[in-house]
C-alpha positions as CSV (number, residue, x, y, z in Angstrom):
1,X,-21.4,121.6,-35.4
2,X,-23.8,118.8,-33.8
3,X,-26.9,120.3,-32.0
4,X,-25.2,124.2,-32.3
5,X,-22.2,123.7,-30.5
6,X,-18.4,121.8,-31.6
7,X,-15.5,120.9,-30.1
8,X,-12.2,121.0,-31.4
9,X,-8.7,119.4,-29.6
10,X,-5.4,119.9,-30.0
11,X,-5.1,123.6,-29.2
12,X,-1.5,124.2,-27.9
13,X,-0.3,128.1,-27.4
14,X,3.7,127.8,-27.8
15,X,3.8,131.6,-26.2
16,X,3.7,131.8,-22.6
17,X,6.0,134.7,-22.3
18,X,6.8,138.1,-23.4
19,X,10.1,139.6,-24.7
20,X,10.1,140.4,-21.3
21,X,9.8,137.1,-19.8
22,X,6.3,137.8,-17.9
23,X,3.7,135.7,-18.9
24,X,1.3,135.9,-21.3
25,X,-2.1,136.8,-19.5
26,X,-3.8,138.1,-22.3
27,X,-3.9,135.1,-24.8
28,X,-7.3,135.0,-26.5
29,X,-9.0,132.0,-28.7
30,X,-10.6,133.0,-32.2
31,X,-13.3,131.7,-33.7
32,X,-14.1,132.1,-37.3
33,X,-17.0,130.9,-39.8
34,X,-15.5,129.4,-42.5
35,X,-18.3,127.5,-44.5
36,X,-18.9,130.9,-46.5
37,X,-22.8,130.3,-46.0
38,X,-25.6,132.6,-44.7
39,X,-25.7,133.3,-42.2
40,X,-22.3,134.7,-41.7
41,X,-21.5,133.9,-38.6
42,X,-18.2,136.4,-38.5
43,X,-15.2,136.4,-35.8
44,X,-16.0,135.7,-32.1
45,X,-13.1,135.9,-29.3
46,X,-12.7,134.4,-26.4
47,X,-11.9,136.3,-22.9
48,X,-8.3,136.3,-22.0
49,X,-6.6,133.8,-20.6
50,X,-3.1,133.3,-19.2
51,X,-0.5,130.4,-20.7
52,X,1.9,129.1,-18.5
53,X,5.3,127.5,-19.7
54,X,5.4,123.8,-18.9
55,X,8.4,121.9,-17.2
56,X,12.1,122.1,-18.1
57,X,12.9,121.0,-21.3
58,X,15.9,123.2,-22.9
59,X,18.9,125.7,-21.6
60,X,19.5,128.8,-23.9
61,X,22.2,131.4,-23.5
62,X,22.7,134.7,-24.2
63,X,24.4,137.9,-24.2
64,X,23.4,140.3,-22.9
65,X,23.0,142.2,-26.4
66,X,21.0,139.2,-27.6
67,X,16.7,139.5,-26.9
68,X,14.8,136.3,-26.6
69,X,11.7,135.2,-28.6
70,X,9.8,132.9,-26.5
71,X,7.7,130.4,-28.6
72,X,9.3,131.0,-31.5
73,X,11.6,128.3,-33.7
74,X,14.9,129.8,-32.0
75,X,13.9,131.3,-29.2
76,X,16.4,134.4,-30.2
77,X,15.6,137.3,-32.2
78,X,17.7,136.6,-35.7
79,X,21.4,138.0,-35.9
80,X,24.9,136.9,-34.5
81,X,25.8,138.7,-31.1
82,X,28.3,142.3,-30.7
83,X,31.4,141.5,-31.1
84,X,33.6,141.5,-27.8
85,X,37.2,142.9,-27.2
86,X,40.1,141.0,-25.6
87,X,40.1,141.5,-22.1
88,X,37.2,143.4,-21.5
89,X,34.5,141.6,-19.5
90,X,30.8,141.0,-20.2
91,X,27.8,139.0,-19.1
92,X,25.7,135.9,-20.7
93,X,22.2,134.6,-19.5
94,X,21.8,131.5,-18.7
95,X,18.1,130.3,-19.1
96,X,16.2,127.0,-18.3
97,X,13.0,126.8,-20.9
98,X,10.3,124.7,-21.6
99,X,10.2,123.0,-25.2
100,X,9.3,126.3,-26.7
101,X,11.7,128.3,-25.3
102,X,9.7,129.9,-22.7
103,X,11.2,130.6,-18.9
104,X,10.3,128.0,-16.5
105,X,8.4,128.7,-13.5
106,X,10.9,126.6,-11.6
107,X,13.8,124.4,-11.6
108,X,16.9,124.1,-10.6
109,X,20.4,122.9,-12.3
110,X,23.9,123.2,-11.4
111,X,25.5,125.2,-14.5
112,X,28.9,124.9,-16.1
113,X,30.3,127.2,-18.9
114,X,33.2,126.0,-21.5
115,X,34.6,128.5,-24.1
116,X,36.5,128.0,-26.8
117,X,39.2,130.7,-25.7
118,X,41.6,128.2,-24.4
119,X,43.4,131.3,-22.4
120,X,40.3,132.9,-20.7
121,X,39.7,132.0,-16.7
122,X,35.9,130.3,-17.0
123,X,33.5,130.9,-14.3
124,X,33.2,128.0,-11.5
125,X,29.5,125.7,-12.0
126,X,26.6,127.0,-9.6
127,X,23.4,126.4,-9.2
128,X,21.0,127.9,-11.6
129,X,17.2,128.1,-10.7
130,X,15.5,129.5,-13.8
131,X,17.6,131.8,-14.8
132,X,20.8,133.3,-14.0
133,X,24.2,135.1,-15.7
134,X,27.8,134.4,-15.8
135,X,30.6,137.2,-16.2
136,X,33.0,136.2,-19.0
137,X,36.2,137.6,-19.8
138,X,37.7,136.2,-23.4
139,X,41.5,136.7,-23.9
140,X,42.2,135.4,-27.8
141,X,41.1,138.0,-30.7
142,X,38.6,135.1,-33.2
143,X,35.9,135.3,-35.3
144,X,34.3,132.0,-34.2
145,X,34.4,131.7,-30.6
146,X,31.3,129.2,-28.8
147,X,30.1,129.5,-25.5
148,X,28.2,126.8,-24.3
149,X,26.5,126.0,-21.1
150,X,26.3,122.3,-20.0
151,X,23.9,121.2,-17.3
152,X,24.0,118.7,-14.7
153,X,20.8,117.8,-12.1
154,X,21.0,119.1,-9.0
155,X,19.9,116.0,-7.4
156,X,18.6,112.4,-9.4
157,X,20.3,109.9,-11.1
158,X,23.7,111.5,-12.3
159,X,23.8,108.5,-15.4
160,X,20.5,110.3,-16.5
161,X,20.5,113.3,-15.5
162,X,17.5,116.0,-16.6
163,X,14.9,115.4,-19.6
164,X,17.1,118.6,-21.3
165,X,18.7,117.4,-24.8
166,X,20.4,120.1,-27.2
167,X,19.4,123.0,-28.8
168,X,19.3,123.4,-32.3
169,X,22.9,124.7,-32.3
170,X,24.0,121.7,-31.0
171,X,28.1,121.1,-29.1
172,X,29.7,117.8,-29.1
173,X,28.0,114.9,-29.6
174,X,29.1,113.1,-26.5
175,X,27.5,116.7,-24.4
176,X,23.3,115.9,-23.7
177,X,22.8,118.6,-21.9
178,X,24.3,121.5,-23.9
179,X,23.7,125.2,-25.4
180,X,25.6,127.5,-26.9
181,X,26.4,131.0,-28.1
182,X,28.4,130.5,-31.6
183,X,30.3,132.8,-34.7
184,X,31.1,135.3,-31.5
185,X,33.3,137.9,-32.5
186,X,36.5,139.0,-30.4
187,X,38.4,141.9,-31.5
188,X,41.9,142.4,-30.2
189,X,42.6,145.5,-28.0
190,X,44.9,148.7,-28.4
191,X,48.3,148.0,-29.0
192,X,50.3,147.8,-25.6
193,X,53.4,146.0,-26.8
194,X,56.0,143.9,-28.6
195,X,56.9,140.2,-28.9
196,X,59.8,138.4,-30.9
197,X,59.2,135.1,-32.7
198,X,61.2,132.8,-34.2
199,X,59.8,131.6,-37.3
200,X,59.9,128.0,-35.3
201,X,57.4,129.7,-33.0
202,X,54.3,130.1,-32.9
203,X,52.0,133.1,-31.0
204,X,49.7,132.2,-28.5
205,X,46.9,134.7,-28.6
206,X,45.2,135.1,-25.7
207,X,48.2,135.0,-23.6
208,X,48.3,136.6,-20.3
209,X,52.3,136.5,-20.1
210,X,55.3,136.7,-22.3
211,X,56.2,133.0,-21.2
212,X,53.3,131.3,-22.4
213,X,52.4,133.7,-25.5
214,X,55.4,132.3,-27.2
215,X,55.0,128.2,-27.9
216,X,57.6,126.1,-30.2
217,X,61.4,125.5,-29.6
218,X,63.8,127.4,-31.3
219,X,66.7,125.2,-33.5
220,X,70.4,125.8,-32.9
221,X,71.5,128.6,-35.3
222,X,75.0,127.9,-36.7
223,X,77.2,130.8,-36.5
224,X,77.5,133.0,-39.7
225,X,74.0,132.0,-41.1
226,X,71.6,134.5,-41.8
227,X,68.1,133.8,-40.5
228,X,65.0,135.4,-40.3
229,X,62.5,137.0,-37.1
230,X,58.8,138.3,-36.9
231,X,58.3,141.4,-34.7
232,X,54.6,141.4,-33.9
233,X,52.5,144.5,-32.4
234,X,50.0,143.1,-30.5
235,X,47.3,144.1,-27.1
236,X,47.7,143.5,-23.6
237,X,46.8,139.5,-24.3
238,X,49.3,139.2,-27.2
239,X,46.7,139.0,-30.0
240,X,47.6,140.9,-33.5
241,X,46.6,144.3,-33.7
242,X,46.5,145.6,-37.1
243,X,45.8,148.7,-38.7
244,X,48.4,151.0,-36.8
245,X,52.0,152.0,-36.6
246,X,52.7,151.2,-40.0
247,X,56.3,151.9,-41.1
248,X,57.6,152.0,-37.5
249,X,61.3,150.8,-36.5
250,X,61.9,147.7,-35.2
251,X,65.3,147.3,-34.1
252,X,66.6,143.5,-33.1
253,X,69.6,143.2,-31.2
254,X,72.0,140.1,-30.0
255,X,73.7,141.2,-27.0
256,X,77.1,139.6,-26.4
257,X,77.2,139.1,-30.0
258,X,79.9,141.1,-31.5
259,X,77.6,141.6,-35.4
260,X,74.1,141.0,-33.1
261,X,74.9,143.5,-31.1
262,X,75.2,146.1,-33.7
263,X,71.3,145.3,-34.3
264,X,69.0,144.2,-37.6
265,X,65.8,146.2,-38.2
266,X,62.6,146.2,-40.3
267,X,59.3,147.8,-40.5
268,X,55.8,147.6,-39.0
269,X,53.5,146.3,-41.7
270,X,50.2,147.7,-40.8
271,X,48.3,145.4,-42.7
272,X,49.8,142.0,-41.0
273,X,50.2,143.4,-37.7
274,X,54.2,142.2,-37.7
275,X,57.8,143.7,-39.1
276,X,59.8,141.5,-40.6
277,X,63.2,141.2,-39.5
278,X,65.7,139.5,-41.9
279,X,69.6,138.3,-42.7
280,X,69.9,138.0,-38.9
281,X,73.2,136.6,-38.6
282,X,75.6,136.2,-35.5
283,X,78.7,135.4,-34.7
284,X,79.6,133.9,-31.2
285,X,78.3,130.3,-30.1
286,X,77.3,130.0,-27.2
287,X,73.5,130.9,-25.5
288,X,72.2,133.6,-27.1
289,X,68.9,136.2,-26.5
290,X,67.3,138.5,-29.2
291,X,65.7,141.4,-27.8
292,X,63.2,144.1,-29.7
293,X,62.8,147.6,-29.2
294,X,60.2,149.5,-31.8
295,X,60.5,153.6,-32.4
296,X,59.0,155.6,-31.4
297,X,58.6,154.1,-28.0
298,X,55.1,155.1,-27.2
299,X,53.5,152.2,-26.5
300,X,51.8,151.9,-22.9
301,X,52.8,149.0,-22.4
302,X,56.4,147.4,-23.5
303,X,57.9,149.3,-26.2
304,X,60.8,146.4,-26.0
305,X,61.0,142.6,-26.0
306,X,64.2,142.4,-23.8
307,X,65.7,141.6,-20.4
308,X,65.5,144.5,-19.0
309,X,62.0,145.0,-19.7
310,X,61.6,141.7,-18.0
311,X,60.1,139.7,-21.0
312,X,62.6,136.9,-20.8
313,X,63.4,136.1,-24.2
314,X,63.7,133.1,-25.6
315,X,67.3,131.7,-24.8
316,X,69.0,129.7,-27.8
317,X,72.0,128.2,-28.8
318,X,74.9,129.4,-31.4
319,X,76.9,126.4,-32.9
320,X,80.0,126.6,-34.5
321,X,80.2,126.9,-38.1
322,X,82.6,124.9,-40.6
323,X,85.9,124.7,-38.8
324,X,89.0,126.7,-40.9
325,X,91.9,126.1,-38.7
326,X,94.0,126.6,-35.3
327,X,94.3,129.7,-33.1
328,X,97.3,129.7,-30.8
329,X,96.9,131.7,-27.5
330,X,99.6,132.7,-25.4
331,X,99.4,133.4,-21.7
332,X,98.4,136.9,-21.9
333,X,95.9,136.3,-24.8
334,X,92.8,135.4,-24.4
335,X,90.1,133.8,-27.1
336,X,87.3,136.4,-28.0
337,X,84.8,134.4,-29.8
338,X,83.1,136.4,-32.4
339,X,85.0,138.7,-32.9
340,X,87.2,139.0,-36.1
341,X,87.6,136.7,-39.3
342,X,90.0,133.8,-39.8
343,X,92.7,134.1,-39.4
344,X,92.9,137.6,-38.0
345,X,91.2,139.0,-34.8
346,X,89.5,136.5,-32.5
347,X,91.4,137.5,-28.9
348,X,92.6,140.2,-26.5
349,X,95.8,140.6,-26.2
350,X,96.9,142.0,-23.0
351,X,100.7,142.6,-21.7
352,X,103.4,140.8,-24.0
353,X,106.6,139.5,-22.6
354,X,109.1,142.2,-23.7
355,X,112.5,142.8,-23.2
356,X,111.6,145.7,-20.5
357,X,108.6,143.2,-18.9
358,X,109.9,139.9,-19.5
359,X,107.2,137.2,-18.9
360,X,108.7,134.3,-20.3
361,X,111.8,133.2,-18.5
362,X,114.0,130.4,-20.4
363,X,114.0,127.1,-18.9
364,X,110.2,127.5,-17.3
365,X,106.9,126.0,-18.4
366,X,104.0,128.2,-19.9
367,X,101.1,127.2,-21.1
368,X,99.6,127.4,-24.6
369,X,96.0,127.1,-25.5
370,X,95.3,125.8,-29.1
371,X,92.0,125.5,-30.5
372,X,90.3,124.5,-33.7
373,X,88.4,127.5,-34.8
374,X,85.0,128.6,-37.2
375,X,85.8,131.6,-39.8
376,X,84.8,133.8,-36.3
377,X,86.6,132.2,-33.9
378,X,84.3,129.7,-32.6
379,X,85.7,126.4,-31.2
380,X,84.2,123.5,-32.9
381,X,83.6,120.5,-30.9
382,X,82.9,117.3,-32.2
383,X,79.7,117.5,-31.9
384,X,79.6,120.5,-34.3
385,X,82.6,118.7,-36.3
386,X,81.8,115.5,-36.1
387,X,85.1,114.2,-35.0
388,X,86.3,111.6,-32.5
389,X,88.8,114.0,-30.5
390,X,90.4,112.9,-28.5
391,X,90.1,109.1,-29.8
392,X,90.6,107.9,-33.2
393,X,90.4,109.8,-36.6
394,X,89.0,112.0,-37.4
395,X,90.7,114.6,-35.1
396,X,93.0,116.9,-35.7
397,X,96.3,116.6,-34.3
398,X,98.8,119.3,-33.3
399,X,102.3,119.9,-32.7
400,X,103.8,122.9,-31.4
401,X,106.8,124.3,-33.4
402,X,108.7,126.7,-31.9
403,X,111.5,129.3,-33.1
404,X,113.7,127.8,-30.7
405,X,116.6,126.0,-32.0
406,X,117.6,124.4,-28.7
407,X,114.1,124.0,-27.0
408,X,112.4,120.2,-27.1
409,X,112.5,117.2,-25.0
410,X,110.4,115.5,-28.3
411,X,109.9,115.0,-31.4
412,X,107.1,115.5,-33.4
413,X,106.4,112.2,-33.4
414,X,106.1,112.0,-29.6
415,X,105.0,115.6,-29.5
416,X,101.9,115.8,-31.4
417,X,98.6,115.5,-29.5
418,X,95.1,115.4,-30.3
419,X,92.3,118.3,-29.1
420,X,89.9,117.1,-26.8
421,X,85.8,116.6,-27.6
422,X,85.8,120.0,-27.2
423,X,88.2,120.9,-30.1
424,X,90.4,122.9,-27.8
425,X,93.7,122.0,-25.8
426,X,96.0,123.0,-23.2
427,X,100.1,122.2,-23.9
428,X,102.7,123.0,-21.9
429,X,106.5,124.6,-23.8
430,X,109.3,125.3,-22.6
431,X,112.2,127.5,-24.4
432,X,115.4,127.7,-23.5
433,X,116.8,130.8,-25.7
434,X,117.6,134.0,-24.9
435,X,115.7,136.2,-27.5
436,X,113.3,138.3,-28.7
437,X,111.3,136.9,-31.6
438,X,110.4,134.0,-30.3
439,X,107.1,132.7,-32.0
440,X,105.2,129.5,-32.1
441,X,103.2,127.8,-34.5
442,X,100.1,125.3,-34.2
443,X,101.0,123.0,-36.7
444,X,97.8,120.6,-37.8
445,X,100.3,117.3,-38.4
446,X,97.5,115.3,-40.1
447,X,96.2,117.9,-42.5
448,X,92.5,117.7,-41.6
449,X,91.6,121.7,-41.3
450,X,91.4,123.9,-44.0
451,X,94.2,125.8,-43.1
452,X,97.3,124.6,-42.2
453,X,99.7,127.0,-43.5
454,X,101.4,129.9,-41.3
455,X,98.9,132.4,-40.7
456,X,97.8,135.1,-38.2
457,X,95.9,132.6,-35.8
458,X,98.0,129.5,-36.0
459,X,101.2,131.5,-35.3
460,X,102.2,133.8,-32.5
461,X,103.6,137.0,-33.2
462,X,107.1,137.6,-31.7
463,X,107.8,137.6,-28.2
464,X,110.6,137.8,-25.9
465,X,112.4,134.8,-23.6
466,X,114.3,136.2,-20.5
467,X,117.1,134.3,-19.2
468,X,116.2,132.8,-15.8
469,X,118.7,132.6,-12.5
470,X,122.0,132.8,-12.6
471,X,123.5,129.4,-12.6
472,X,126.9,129.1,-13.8
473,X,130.4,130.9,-15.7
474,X,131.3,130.3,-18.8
475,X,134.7,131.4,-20.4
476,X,135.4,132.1,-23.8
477,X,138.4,132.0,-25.6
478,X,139.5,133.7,-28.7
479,X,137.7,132.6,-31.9
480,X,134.7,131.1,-29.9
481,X,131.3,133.2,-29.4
482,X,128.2,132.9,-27.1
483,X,125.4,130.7,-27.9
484,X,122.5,131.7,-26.1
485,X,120.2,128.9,-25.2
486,X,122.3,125.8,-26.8
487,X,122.0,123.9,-23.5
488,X,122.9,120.1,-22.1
489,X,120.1,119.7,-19.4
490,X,118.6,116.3,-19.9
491,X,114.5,116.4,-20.5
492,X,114.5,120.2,-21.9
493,X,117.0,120.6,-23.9
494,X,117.8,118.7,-27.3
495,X,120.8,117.3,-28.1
496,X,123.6,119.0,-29.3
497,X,127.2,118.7,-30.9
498,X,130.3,120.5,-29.2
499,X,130.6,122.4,-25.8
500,X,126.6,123.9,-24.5
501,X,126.5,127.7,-24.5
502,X,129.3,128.6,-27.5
503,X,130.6,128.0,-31.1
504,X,133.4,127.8,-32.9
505,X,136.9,126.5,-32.1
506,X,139.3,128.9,-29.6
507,X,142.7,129.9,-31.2
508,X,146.0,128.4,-30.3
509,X,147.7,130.3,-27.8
510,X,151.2,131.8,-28.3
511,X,154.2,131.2,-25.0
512,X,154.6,134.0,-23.8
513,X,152.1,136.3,-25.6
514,X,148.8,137.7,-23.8
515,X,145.4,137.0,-24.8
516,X,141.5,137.9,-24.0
517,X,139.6,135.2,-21.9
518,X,135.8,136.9,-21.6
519,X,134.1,135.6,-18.9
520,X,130.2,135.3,-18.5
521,X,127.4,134.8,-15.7
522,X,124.9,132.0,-17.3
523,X,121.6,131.0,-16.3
524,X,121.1,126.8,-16.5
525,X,120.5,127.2,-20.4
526,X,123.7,129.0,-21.2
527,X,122.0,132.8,-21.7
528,X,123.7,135.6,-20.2
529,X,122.7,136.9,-17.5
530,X,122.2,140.5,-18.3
531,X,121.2,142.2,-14.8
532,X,123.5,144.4,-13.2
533,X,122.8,143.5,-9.5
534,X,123.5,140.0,-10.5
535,X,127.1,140.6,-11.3
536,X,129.7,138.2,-9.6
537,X,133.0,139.3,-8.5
538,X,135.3,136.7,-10.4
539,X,139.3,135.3,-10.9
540,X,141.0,133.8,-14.0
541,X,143.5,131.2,-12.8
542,X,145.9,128.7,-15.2
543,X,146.1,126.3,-12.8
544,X,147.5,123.6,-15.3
545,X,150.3,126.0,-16.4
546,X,153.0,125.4,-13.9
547,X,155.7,128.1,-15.2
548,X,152.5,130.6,-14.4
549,X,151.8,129.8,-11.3
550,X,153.4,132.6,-9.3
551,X,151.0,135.3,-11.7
552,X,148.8,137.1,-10.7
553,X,145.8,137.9,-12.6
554,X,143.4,140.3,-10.9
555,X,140.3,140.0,-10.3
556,X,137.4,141.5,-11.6
């Protein structure tokens, strides 16, 4: 004190609001004497006064469970904000304070919130004056979501911008103008559905559609390998949901695979959220789905990851396993990839050419499909096999060997042909015999599948050969017999010793003695023609035998 009175500088209240942001009008100065000497002077205060925040200096943002503190250190009462669920919406404050955390009087900024949910919609900037909220709707079920508010000046030199630097929870360090909300909770909802992974995939949380919940490619599976899926159980935005439906059926299914199709399951683990579904193995290349279906189907949302519930699995691709040898197809036969093991099974087999429904007719073309073929009747290409079909070796080769005797313009030397890139070929055959166990065989001429002995799939089973129109009589004599099929037409027929269409050597005849002559209707290869309406109307004339030239043999 000088002459009874002092003066002391420096006071500076940091409190210019209440908790409820109105400002402090009732802020009092104390005096106190401190020398400890009589007279004791006691406490004096002064009349009430009101403090008023200064300019903008800080952001600050809040939920709207969180209270502020003006004037204190964080300008937040102490604790981490409620935690939020997925999907549901809720509010945070946006605040413009002085350096103490207290609500401006005025000022203006244009506002911009950033989350670290990289699913959620976030609100569009707007102009903030003092103090305003945004509604917020996180998607992805964390522990340590941030949301921060950036600012920008609603008018002044954008390079500046406003005099309002971090908070003491500072964002990135390239952000000035920056606050945030961090270690926000997000719980994941109720569980509304299913989704199948592959464990190449990887599960989007937060996800607002099947497409984009599931991220990662899956691989080509090779058919016959087992391989594992996850099943998980998760809320509307396809975050885990644990804690529920533990022990519950999942049920994975392949359709269009013959084995998928039958269905793998395994069991909800409660704790994880996910069932585990293993040994997954197909059977047919070719583009594959898997689809899910849990039990009981309860769920309120999808209670199936399928097609039909219009999830749109993933499609993938089915390659070909080790190749094992060649399936032969006839006309009516047709490949059924899948189904079966090498070398039995592996087509449909519709109407056979029989005796009574003849559908091979001698003398006429047919096709004949051959394929190289997996242990489930895949066909493997090269770019399973890694062969150069149809170029150079290494490509298997085939020949087609028939039952026919007579059948054969070539060799097999200039009949064998190699399978195309995609390990499959188309030949054309032609038999010539009457008969009715005709088969052919696939024969792999340079050894390169596994199998290239006589099996179920690289030989036919028996069939019949019809004889085609009538073309021709034939007569035989005593001592010789029919030959069905042994024929002389050039380009189908192989070569042959003695007369086309019979055997053996005819008996002399004796003057004056009678004899047999059998006379039959042939088709172009020599076989008999067997149908009744066909029957000619024929004569048997000696007309080289001049002393028999006034008999008469009837005709028949």
């Amino acid at each position: 004190f000088s002459n009874g009175t002092a003066t002391v500088t420096g006071i500076c209240p940091r409190r210019a609001r209440k908790s409820n942001d109105t400002l402090v009008s009732d802020a009092q100065l104390l005096a106190q004497d401190l020398d400890s000497s009589d007279p004791d002077l006691g406490l004096r205060y002064s009349n009430n006064f009101t403090v008023k925040p200064s300019g903008p200096s800080r952001l600050q943002v809040l939920t709207q469970d969180q209270t502020q503190a003006p004037g204190t250190p964080t300008g937040r009462v102490a604790g981490f904000p409620a935690a939020k669920t997925s999907g549901t919406a809720f509010s945070v404050r946006a605040r413009i304070t002085d350096l103490y955390w207290n609500l401006v009087e005025s000022g203006s900024y244009d506002l911009r919130v950033k989350t670290s949910d990289p699913n959620d919609v976030e609100p569009s900037t707007k102009t903030v004056s003092v103090s305003d909220t945004f509604v917020l709707n996180l998607k992805r079920a964390a522990t340590d979501h941030f949301i921060g508010i950036y600012a920008e000046p609603v008018s002044g030199d954008p390079a500046t911008g406003p005099n309002l630097p971090e908070d003491s929870d500072t964002g990135p360090s390239d952000v000035q103008y920056y606050s945030r909300i961090s270690s926000l909770t997000v719980n994941a909802g109720s569980a509304n559905r299913i989704i199948l992974l592959h464990p190449e995939q990887s599960l989007n949380q937060g996800a607002t559609s099947y497409v984009t919940a599931r991220t990662g490619n899956v691989p080509n599976r090779a058919a016959g390998t087992a391989f594992t899926v996850y099943v998980y159980l998760v809320d509307q935005n396809f975050n885990v949901v644990k804690g529920v439906r533990n022990g519950d059926l999942v049920t994975v299914t392949a359709p269009g695979d013959p084995l998928g199709s039958l269905g793998f399951s395994g069991t909800i683990d409660a704790s994880q959220g996910f069932a585990t579904v293993p040994n997954v193995t197909l059977r047919r290349s070719g583009s594959l789905r898997l689809e899910a279906v849990i039990s009981p189907a309860t769920l309120q949302g999808y209670n199936s990851d399928s097609q039909s519930a219009g999830t749109n699995p993933v499609p993938f691709n089915v390659t070909a396993g080790a190749p094992q040898g060649f399936q032969v197809l006839m006309p009516w036969e047709t490949e059924n990839s899948g189904q079966g093991e090498y070398p039995n099974g592996g087509k449909i087999v519709g109407s056979t050419s029989t005796a009574a429904s003849p559908g091979i007719f001698a003398g006429v073309p047919f096709n004949v499909k051959v394929r190289a073929v997996d242990s489930f009747f895949n066909s493997v290409s090269n770019s399973v096999s890694g062969w150069n079909c149809p170029g150079a070796d290494p490509c298997p080769s085939v020949y087609l060997d028939t039952s026919d005797p007579y059948d054969g313009a070539y060799d097999v030397q200039t009949g064998t042909k190699n399978l195309n890139s995609t390990g499959e070929i188309t030949l054309s055959a032609t038999l010539v015999s009457r008969r009715a166990d005709h088969t052919i065989f696939a024969r792999n001429v340079n050894g390169i599948l596994a199998n290239i002995d006589v099996n179920a799939a690289n030989r036919t089973t028996a069939f019949f050969v019809e004889s085609s129109a009538p073309a021709k009589l034939t007569a035989l004599l005593p001592a010789e017999y029919e030959v069905e099929g042994k024929c002389d037409v050039a380009g189908i027929c192989k070569s042959i010793s003695g007369p086309p269409g019979k055997g053996g050597l005819p008996s002399s005849f004796a003057v004056g003695g009678s004899t047999q002559v059998r006379v039959q209707l042939v088709d172009a290869y020599y076989n008999r023609i067997r149908d009744v309406a066909s029957q000619p109307y024929v004569r048997v004339e000696t007309p080289w035998d001049n002393l028999d030239l006034s008999e008469i043999i009837p005709a028949q």
